[in-house]
Kinemage of the C-alpha trace (Angstrom):
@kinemage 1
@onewidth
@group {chain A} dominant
@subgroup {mainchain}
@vectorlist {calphas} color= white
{ca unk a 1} P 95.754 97.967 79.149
{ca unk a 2} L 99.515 97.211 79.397
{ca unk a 3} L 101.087 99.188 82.587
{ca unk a 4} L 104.718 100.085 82.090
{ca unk a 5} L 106.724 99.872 84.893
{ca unk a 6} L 108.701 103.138 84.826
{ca unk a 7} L 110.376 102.112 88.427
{ca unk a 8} L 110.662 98.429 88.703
{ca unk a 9} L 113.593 98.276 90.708
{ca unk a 10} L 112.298 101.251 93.277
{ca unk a 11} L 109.543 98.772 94.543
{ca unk a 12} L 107.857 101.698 94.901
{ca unk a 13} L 104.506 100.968 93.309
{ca unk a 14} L 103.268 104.828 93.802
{ca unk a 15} L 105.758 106.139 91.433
{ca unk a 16} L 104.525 103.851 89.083
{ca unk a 17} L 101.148 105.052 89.230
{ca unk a 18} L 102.125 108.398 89.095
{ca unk a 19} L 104.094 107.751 85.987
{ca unk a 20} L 101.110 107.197 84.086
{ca unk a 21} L 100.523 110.989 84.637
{ca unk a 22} L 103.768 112.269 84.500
{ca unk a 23} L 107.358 110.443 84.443
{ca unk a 24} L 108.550 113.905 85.861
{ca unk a 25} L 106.643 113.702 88.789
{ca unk a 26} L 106.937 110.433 89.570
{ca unk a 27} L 110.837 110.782 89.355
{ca unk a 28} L 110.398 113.606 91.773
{ca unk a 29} L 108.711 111.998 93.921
{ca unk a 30} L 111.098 108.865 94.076
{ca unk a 31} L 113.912 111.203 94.907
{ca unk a 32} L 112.170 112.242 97.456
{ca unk a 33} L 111.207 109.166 99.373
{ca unk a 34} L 115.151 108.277 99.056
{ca unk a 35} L 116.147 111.286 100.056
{ca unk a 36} L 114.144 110.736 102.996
{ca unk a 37} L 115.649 107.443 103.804
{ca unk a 38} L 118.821 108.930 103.691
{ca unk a 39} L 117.736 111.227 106.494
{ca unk a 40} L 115.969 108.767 108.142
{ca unk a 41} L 119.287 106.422 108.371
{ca unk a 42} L 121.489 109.252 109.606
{ca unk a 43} L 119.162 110.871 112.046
{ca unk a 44} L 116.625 107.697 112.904
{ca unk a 45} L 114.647 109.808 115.559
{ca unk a 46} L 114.246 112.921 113.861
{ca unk a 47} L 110.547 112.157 112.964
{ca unk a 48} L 107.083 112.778 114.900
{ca unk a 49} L 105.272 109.922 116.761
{ca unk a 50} L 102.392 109.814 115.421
{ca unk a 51} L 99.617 110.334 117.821
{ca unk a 52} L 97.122 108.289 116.753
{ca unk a 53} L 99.562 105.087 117.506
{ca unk a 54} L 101.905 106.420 119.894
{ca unk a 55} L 104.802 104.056 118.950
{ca unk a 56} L 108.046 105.758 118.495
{ca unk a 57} L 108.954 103.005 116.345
{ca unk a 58} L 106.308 104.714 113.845
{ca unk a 59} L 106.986 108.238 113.577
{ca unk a 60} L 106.052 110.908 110.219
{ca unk a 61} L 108.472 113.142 108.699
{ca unk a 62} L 107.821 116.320 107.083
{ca unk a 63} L 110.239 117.692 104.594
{ca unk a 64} L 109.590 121.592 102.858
{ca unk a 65} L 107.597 120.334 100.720
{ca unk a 66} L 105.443 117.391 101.197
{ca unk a 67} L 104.399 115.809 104.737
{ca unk a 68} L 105.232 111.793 103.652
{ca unk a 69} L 104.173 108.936 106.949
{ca unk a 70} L 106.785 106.737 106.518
């Protein structure tokens, strides 16, 4: 089967695989993760170290809608 590549220049290879599903969602979701990024660039620490690894170098964030570990 031939895989379109609904995101190539995202590099996000999730949104691709959502795609196959729904180009709708996957869009979504690619907003999302940028829109995170954004946040992420403008307040760096405003994530939660994750526990497990207890590296504030790694931390989660949590937007309203979906938690995302990045």
């Amino acid at each position: 089967m031939n895989e379109a590549q609904y995101f190539p220049s995202t590099n996000l290879p999730n949104a691709n695989f959502i795609a196959r599903d729904s180009v709708y969602y996957a869009q979504m979701f690619t907003t999302e993760v940028f829109e995170a990024v954004d946040r992420l660039e403008l307040f760096s620490e405003s994530g939660r170290v994750v526990p497990e690894l207890n590296r504030k170098e790694i931390q989660t964030i949590k937007d309203n809608k979906v938690n995302h570990g990045i």
